[in-house]
Structure formats: C-alpha cells, structure tokens
N, C-alpha and C positions, 0 to 999 in steps of 0.2 A: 555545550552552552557556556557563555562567556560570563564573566563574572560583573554584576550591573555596572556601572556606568559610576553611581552615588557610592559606591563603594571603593572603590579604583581610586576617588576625588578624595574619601576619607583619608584613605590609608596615605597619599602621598602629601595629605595635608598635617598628619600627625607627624611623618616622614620630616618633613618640611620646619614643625616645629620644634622635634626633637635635635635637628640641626640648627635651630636657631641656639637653644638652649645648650647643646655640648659646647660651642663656642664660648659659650661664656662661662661657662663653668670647670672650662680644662685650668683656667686663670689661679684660682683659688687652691688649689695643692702644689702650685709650684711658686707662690708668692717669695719664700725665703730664697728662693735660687734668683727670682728675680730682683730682691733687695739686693741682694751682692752684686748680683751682674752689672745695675747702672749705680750701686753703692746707693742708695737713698732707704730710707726708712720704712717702713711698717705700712706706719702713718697715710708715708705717700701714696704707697700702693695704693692700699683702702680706700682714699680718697679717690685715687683712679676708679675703682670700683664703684664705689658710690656713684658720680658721676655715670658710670655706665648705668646702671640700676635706674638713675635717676631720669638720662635720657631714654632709656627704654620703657618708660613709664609715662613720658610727654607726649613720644610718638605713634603713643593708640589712638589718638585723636586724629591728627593728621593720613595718617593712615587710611580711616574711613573716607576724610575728604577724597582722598587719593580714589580710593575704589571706587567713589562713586561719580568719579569724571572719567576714568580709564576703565578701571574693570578690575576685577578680584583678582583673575590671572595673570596680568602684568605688575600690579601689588607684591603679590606676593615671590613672584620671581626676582623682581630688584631685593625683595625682604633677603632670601635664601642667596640669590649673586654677591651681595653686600659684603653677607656672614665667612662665604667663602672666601673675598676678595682680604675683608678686614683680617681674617685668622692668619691668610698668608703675611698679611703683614706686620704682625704681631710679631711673627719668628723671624722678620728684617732687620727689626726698630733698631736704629743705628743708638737709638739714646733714650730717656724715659720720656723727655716730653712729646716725641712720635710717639711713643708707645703709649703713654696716658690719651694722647689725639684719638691715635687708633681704635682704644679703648674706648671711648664713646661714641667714636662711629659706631662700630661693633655694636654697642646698647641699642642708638639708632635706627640701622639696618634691621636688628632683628624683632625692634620695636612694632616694625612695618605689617610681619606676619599674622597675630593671632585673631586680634579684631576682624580683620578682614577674612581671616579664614571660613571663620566663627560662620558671619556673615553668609560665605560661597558654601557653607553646610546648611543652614538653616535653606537656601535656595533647593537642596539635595533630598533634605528630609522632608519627612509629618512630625514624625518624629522624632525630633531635634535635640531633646535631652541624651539617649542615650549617643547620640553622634557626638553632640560637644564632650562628655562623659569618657570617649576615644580617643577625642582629639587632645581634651586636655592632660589625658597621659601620657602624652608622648615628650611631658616635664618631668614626669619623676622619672622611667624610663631612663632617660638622660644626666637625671640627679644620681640615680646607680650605677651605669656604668661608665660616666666621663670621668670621675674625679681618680677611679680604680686605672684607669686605664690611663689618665694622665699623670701618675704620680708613676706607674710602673716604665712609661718613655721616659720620663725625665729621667728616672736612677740610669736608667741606661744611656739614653742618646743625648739627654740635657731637655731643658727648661723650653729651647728652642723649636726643636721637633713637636714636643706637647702643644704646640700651639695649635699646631697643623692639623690635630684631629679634626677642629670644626670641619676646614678644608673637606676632609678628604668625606666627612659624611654630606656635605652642603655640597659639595661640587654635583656625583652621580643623583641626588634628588633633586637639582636643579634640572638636569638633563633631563630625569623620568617626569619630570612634572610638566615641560615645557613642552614634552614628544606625547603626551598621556591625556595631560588637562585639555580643556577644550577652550577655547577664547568665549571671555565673559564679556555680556554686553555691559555696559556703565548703567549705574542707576538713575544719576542727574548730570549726565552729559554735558549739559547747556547751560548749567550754572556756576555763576566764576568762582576760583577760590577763597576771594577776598569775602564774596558773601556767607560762607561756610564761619567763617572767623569772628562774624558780629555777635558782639554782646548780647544782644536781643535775642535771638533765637536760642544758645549755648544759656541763657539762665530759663525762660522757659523750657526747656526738655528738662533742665535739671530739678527744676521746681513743680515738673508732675507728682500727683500725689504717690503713682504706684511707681515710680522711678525713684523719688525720693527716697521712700520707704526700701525699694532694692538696692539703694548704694549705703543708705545705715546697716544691712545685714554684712554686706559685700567687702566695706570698710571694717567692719571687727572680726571677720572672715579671716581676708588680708592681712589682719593686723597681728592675730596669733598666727597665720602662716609661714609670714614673715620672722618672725620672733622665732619660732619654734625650727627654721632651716638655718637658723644665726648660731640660737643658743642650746639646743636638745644636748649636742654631745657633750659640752661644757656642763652645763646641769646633773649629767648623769654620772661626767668627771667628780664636780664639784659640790651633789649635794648626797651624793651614795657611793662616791670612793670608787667609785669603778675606774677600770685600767681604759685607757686611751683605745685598747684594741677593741676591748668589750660593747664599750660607748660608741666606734665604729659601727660595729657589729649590729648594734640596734638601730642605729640609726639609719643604714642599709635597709634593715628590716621594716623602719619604716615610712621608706620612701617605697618597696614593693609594697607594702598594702597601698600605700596613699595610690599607686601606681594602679595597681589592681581594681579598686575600690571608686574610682572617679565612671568608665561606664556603668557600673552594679548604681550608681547614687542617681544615675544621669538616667539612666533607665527605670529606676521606679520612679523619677520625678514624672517619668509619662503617663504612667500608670496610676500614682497617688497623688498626686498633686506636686508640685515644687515647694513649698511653703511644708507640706508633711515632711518631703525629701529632709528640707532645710532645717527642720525641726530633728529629724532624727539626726543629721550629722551632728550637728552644734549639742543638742543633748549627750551623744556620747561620747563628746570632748569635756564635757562636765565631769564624768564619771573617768576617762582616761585621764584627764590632767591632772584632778583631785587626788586617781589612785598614785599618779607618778610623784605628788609633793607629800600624803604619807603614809604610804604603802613600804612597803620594803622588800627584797627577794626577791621570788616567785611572782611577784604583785605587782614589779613595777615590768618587768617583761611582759607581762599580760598586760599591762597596758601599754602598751608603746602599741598594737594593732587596731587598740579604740582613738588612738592618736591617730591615726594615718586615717582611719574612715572618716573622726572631725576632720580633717582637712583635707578631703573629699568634697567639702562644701557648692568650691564652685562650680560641678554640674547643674544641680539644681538653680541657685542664685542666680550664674549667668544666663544659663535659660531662659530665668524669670526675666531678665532685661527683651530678649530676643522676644518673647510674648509680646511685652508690649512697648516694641517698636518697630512702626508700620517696616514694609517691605521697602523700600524709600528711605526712611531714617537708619536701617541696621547699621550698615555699614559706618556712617559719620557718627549716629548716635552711641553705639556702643563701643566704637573707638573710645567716644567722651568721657562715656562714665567709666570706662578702663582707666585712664586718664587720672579720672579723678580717685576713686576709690584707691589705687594702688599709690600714687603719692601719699597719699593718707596712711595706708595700710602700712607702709614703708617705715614710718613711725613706732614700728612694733620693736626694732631693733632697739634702735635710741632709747626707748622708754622701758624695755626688759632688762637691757643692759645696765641703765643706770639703777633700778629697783635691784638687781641683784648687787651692785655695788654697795648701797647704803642701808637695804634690810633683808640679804641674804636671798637665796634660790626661791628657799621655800615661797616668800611673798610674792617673788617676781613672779613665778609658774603658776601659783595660785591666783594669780593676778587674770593669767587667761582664763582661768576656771570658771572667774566670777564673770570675767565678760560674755565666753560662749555661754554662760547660764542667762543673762540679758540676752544675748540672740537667740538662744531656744523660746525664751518667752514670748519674744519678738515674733519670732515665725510662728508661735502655737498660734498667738494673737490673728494673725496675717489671715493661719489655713480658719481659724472660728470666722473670720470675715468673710473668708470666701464661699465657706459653707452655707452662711446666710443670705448670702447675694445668690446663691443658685438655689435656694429656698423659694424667696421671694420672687423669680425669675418663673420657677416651675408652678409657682401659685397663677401667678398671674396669665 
C-alpha cells in the first residue's frame, strides 16, 4: 500500500520550503568573505539582505493572486525554479551590484512559495494545523543545517561554491515536485490581476473582526521572532559572557526545538483549539525570555527550549487565518496578511537592536517578555470568546 497522496504533497511541500529558506540563509556566514571579495562594507551587504527580507515579505501577497489565476503547482514551482536559478547566480556575480540584484530576486522567488503552499495543504487536509505545523518546519530545519554547512564550503572551496547549496537542494525538489505533484486547478481563473490589487477589497479582508485580531497576535509573533533569529547569539554573547561557540551551540539548539515543536503546536491547535494552542506558545515565551534576562547557568540553558516552543507560534496563528478564509480567498488572502504581519514583524530587529544599544540586553529581551505576556492575554481573551460563542451556539 502506497503512501497517501496528502502526504507525498506535504512532505515535497516542506521539501520545497526548506529550499527556499537554505538559499537564503547560506548568505549570512559567508558575508565577511563576501565584503572583501567585491571590497564594500558590512553595511552594504545587510542592506543587500534587508532588501531581500523585505521582498520576500511583499511577495506573499502576489503569490496568492498568482495561485489563484494558475494553480498552486505552477506557483510554487517558478517559487523553487527561481531559488535554484537565483543561488546559481549568486556564485557568478561578476560585481556586487548583480549580486545585491540577485539578492532580491532570490527574496522574490522564494517569496512565491509559502502562502501558497499553505493554501495547496489546507486543500489536502481536515486537519490543517498539524500539516502547516510540518510544513513550517521545514524553516528551522534549514536555519540548522545551512549556515553549518555553508561556513564549512567556504573554508574550503570559498564564499563561491556556498552559494550553490540552495542550487543543489532546489534543483532535485523541483524535479520531485513537478514529476509527484499533481496539477492544481486555479481558484479564480476568470478574474483579472488588476482586480486582486484594488484598494477596496485588500482593506475589507483586513478590517475583518477575526482577521484583524489574527494579524495583532501574528505581528508580535513575528516580531519577537524576528528579533530573537537577529539577536539570541549576541545576547547570550553579550548579556552572560558566554564564548561565541557556546552561544552557537544554543542557538542550534534552539532552532531544533523551534524545528521540532511547530507540528507538536500545529497539532494540538486541532485538538484544543488555536487560540489555547496560541496561548500556551506565547505564555511560555514569558516564562523563557523572563528566565533568559535573569536567570543565570543552568537557568538560562533551560530556557532556550521554552524559547523555541514561543516561537512555535505560527502553527496555531496561521491556522487561525486559513479558518477563516473561505476556500476562494486562501490563497490571495493569506498571501495578504503574510504580507502585512511580517513587514511589521520585521521591525523586531530595528527596534531590539536599538533597545539593546541605549538600555542594555537585559531591557531589549525583556522587552519581548512583556509583549508575548500581551499576546498570551490576547489569545486567553480570544479562546474565553470562543468558548462563549459555542455556549451560546449549544444553547440555542
């Protein structure tokens, strides 16, 4: 007996994303080879980055439009073709401004993938939490072994080669997805792109009550996630004296929980609700972040695993979006608010960084503490809400 069908779509769709994500993240452990190489600054790079970050954050939206005039399977194949095409060119760049270009393509391309996948699982499942729960691990997954693996080519073969990992993981998932997947129908075939784009519809979806309320949890989500894959190792440098190696070491560790811990969150969000789910991640970022600013030893190690389950979050959360947006809006709509929440979210760098500049680690860290303690209450709020409406519901 063959292995289902929804299953085979999962697995090449985490596949799929985890390709998106090595590409981008072989970048970051070889940045100093790449200042010397075209001689420019730090600075520059980062901003190259940035940029990519930033396009990669614009094109959740259009993505959706995409899917739902063509189909999820051609979506996401230009998404993973892109990632391939763009890595190979990475390791060409005759000069930095090709390579800053390149750079955002890359963001681009691989911007195309997650919304939509999102979308072609939710078609797959009932049960839809623990599937995105799978699928979004196939980020940390990627966050542990690109950076190990691109720092260990470059000592050896240069900065150049390192590029080419995306390549070489994007290229055979392109293949397996495109000989595996099955061709998606479109959702709104018939409708132009220009209509997808109007102001009118794009502030109505966002100005629903229970949409609203999922891109407030989504955005402060995001926003210690962001912060926390910026600054952890620095922090752990910088506010507990730990060795460069050590602060590694944990930060490894907690990209496998985080890794681990997204189908476990994605999964009981089926079971207990999403809003509970939500509640328990965000609550025990309260308790890990509080122990990590002042804790000490023994104390702050144990918490780096309550770290990685907070930011677990988005099983549950994104979920919540995919609930309530009909079968018809998934794809464009939750490109959207991917869109929107993670520019926002992206903020978390910016504003941890400078908190740690002008009142030290401890307030910056502490800073996310007090926010997941506002999203815990957020979501307890949310699940008391909900519990009421199926009160009333069962009364009636």
């Amino acid at each position: 007996m063959g292995i289902p069908y929804r299953y085979v779509v999962l697995t090449l769709c985490t596949l799929a994303f985890a390709a998106t994500m090595v590409a981008r993240l072989v970048i970051s452990p070889v940045v100093t080879e790449i200042t010397v190489a075209f001689s420019v600054s730090t600075g520059a790079v980062g901003l190259a980055l940035t940029g990519m970050w930033a396009a990669y954050a614009v094109a959740q939206f259009p993505s959706g439009v995409l899917a739902d005039r063509f189909g999820e399977r051609r979506v996401i194949l230009v998404a993973v073709g892109t990632t391939a095409v763009a890595s190979g060119l990475l390791s060409l760049a005759p000069t930095f401004a090709v390579f800053a270009l390149v750079v955002v393509g890359l963001g681009v391309g691989a911007g195309l993938h997650y919304s939509v996948a999102t979308t072609l699982l939710a078609r797959q499942f009932d049960a839809v939490g623990r599937a995105i729960g799978v699928h979004v691990a196939g980020g940390p997954l990627a966050g542990l072994v690109a950076p190990v693996a691109a720092a260990a080519v470059a000592v050896r073969y240069g900065w150049r080669p390192a590029m080419l990992l995306g390549a070489a993981v994007a290229v055979p998932t392109f293949v397996l997805f495109r000989a595996t997947v099955r061709p998606t129908a479109p959702a709104r075939p018939d409708l132009t792109m220009r209509s997808r784009f109007e102001l009118g519809p794009v502030r109505e979806l966002l100005s629903r009550p229970e949409i609203r309320y999922t891109t407030v949890m989504a955005v402060g989500g995001a926003f210690c996630w962001q912060a926390t894959a910026s600054f952890l190792p620095a922090f752990l440098i910088g506010h507990h004296d730990y060795s460069p190696a050590a602060a590694s070491g944990l930060f490894s560790a907690y990209f496998v929980v985080h890794g681990a811990t997204q189908p476990v969150m994605g999964s009981l969000s089926d079971r207990v609700g999403r809003d509970v789910a939500a509640a328990l991640a965000f609550g025990t970022g309260v308790v890990g972040y509080g122990t990590l600013v002042v804790g000490s030893g023994a104390a702050v190690v144990a918490a780096i695993p309550l770290v990685g389950v907070a930011m677990s979050w988005g099983a549950p959360v994104q979920t919540r979006f995919i609930d309530h947006l009909s079968e018809t809006e998934r794809a464009a709509g939750f490109g959207l608010v991917r869109t929107v929440y993670m520019i926002l979210g992206s903020l978390g760098s910016v504003v941890v960084g400078a908190l740690s500049d002008v009142a030290g680690w401890a307030v910056a860290f502490g800073a996310l503490a007090a926010l997941l303690a506002v999203e815990a209450l957020l979501a307890v709020g949310g699940a008391a809400r909900e519990r009421r409406a199926s009160r009333r519901a069962a009364d009636a």
